[in-house]
C-alpha positions in Angstrom: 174.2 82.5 66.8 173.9 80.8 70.4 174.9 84.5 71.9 172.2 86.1 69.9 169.8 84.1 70.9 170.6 84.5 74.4 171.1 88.1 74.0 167.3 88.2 72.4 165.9 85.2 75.2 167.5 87.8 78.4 166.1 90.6 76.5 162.5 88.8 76.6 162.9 87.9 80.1 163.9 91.6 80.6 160.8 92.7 78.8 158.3 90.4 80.4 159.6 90.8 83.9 159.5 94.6 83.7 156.2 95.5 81.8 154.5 92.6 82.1 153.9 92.2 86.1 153.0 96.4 85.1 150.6 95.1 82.9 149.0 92.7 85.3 149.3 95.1 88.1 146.9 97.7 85.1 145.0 94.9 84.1 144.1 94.0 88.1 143.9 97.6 89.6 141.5 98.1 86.7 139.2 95.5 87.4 139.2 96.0 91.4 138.9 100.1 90.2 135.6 99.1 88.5 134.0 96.8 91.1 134.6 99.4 93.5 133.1 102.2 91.5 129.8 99.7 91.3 130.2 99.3 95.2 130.4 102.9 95.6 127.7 103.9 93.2 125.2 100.8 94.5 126.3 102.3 98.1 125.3 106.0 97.3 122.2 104.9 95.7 120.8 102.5 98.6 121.7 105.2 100.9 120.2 108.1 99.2 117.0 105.9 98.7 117.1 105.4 102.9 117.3 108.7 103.3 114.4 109.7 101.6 116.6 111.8 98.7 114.9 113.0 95.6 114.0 110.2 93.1 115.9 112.9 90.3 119.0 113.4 92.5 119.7 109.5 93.9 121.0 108.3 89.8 123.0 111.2 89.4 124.8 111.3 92.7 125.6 107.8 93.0 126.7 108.1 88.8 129.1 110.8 89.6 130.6 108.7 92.2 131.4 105.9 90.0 132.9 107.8 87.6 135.0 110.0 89.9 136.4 106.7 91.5 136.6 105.4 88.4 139.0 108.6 87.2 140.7 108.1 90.1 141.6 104.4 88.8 143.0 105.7 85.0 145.2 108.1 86.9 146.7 105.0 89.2 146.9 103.1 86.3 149.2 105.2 83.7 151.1 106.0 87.1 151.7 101.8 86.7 153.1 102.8 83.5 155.3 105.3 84.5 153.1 108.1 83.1 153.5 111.5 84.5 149.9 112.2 86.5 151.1 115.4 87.7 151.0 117.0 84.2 148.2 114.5 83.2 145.5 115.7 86.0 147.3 119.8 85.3 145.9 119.3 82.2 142.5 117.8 82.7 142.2 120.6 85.6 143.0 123.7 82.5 140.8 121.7 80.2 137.8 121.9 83.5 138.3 125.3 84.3 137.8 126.2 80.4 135.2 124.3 80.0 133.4 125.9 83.2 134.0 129.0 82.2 132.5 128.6 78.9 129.2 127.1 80.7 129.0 129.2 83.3 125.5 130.1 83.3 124.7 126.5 82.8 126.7 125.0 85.6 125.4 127.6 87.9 122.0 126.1 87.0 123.4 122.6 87.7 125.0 123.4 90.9 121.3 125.3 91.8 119.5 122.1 90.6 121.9 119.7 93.2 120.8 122.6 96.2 117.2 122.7 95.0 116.7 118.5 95.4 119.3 117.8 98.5 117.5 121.2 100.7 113.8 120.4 98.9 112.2 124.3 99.8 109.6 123.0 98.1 108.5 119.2 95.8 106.1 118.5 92.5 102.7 120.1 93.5 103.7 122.7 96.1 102.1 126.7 95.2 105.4 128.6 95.1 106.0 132.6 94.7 109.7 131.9 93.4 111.9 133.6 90.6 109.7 136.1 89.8 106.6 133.4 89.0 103.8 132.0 90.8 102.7 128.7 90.1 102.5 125.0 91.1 105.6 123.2 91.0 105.2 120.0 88.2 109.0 119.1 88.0 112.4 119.8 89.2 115.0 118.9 86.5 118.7 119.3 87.2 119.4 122.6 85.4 115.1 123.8 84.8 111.8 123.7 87.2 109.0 123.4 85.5 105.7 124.8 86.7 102.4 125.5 86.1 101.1 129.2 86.4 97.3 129.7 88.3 95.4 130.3 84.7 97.4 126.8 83.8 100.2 128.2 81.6 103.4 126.1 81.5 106.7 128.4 82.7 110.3 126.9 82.7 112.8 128.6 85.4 116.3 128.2 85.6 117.1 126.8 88.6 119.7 129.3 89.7 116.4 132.1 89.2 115.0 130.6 91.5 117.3 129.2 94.2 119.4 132.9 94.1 116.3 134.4 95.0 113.4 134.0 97.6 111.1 131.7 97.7 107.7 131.5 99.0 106.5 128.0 99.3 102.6 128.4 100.1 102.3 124.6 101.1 104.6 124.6 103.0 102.7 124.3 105.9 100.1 122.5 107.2 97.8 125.2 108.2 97.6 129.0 107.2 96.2 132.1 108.2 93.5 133.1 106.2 93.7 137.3 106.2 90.3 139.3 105.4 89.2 142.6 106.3 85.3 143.8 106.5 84.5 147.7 107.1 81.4 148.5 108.7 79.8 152.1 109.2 80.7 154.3 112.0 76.9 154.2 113.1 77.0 150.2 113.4 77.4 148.6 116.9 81.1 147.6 116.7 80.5 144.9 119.2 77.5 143.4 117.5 79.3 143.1 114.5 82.3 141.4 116.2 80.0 139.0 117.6 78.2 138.5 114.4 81.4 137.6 112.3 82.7 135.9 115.3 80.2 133.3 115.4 80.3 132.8 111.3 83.6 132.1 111.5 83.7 129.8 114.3 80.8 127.9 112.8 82.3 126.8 109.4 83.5 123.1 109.5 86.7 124.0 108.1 88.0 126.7 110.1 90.4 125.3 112.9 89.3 125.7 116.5 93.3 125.5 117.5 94.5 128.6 117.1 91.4 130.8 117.9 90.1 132.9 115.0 90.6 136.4 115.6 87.9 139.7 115.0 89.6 143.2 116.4 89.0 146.6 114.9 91.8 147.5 112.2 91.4 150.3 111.3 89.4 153.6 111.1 89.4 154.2 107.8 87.8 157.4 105.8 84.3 155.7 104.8 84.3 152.6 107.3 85.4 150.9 110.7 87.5 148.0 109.5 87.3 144.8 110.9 90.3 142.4 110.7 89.1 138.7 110.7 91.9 136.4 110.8 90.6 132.4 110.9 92.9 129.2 110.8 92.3 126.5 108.6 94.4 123.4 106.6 96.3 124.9 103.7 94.4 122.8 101.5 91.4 124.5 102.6 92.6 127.9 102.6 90.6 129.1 99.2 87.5 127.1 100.2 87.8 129.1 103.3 88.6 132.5 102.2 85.6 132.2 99.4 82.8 131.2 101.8 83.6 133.8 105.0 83.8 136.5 101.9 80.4 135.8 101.0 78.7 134.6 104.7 80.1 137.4 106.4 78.5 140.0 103.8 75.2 138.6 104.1 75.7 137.6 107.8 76.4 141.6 108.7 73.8 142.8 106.3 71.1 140.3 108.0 72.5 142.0 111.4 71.4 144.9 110.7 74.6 146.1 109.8 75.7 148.3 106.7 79.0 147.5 104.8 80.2 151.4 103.1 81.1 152.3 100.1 84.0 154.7 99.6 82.5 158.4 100.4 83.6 161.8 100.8 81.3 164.8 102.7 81.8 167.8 100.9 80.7 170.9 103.1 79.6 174.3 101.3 79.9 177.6 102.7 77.9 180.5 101.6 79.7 183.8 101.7 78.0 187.0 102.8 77.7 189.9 99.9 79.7 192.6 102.2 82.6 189.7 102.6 82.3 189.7 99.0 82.6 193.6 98.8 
């Protein structure tokens, strides 16, 4: 009985001494694993928030870093064990890739949705041309941008549409060119006219004096001498801009003296002679 109970008391000892400073060692690495992960993930977030990051982007960064360290902790931990990681991360790899694979399309909008908020081509209330749509950005989700089209319809893009593809971010700027064209007749005084649009332009309050607008003939076109008029203002003014020259310059030209076309065509008749006929 007394060698029994000394086999089963050295047994014990065995036991504890072996798996029981292993599970100590688990129980430990565990909890330092887990403060870490909340240092890392606190660290990410403050330095994200420093940096200006998205306010979508700055959770789900500094969350993926928490739970990436904190994979990196289970692994050490059944290594404590003695657990094969080798065959342990081999599978969680083949168990990644098949899962990728079979959310392809939506991981490619994931990994477009990272790009879009860390590069930021354009942020909530920007006029984009992006993806095939044009409309004001209202949100940019991780996998869908939301926006809303100019006659206020509500579209939803993938985010790998439109980061795959070129975008056109219309504020993103702070001044534009404003682009118009006015045809006058070939009988009008091309310099008058100049001068007439010239000081319209420079005399609305919102047109920028820095760069200098620009009046120079165009074109000669088949019914009218076209006159490009190219003025600078803020991008928030642009429409304000490009409504009132439309108008003041048609009325301004016409006050002038001068005549703004319509499309024509001369048509010239020729009257045969009877022997040419013959």
């Amino acid at each position: 009985m007394i060698e029994n109970a000394n086999l089963i008391n050295d047994s014990v000892v065995v036991l504890v001494s072996t798996w029981g400073l292993r599970v100590l060692g688990a129980i430990a690495l565990l909890i330092i694993g887990r403060i870490v992960a909340g240092m890392v993930r606190k660290g990410f977030r403050k330095l994200m928030e420093k940096s200006n990051a998205d306010k979508t982007l700055a959770p789900f960064v500094s969350s993926m870093a928490y739970y990436l360290v904190l994979a990196f902790v289970v692994i050490a931990v059944l290594g404590v064990f003695g657990i094969p990681t080798a065959s342990f991360v081999a599978v969680l790899g083949a168990a990644g890739l098949a899962v990728g694979l079979a959310l392809q399309g939506t991981l490619s909008n994931f990994a477009a949705g990272v790009m879009l908020l860390v590069f930021r081509p354009f942020k909530a209330g920007d006029l984009v041309d992006a993806g095939g749509q044009l409309g004001i950005i209202k949100e940019i989700g991780i996998f869908t941008t939301t926006m809303d089209s100019l006659d206020n319809k509500r579209v939803i893009v993938p985010n790998s549409v439109l980061y795959g593809g070129i975008i056109t971010n219309f504020n993103g700027n702070d001044t534009r060119r404003v682009d118009m064209v006015m045809g006058i007749s070939y009988t009008d005084d091309i310099g008058h006219a100049i001068a007439t649009i010239t000081g319209i332009v420079t005399s609305h309050p919102l047109v920028l004096g820095d760069p200098e607008p620009k009046v120079a003939v165009s074109n000669l076109g088949d019914s009218s001498v076209d006159l490009v008029v190219r003025p600078w203002c803020l991008t928030a003014d642009y429409w304000t801009v490009y409504f009132d020259l439309t108008r003041q310059m048609k009325e301004g030209l016409e006050a002038a003296g001068c005549s703004i076309p319509f499309p024509q065509r001369d048509v010239h008749l020729f009257q045969e002679s009877s022997s040419a006929v013959a």
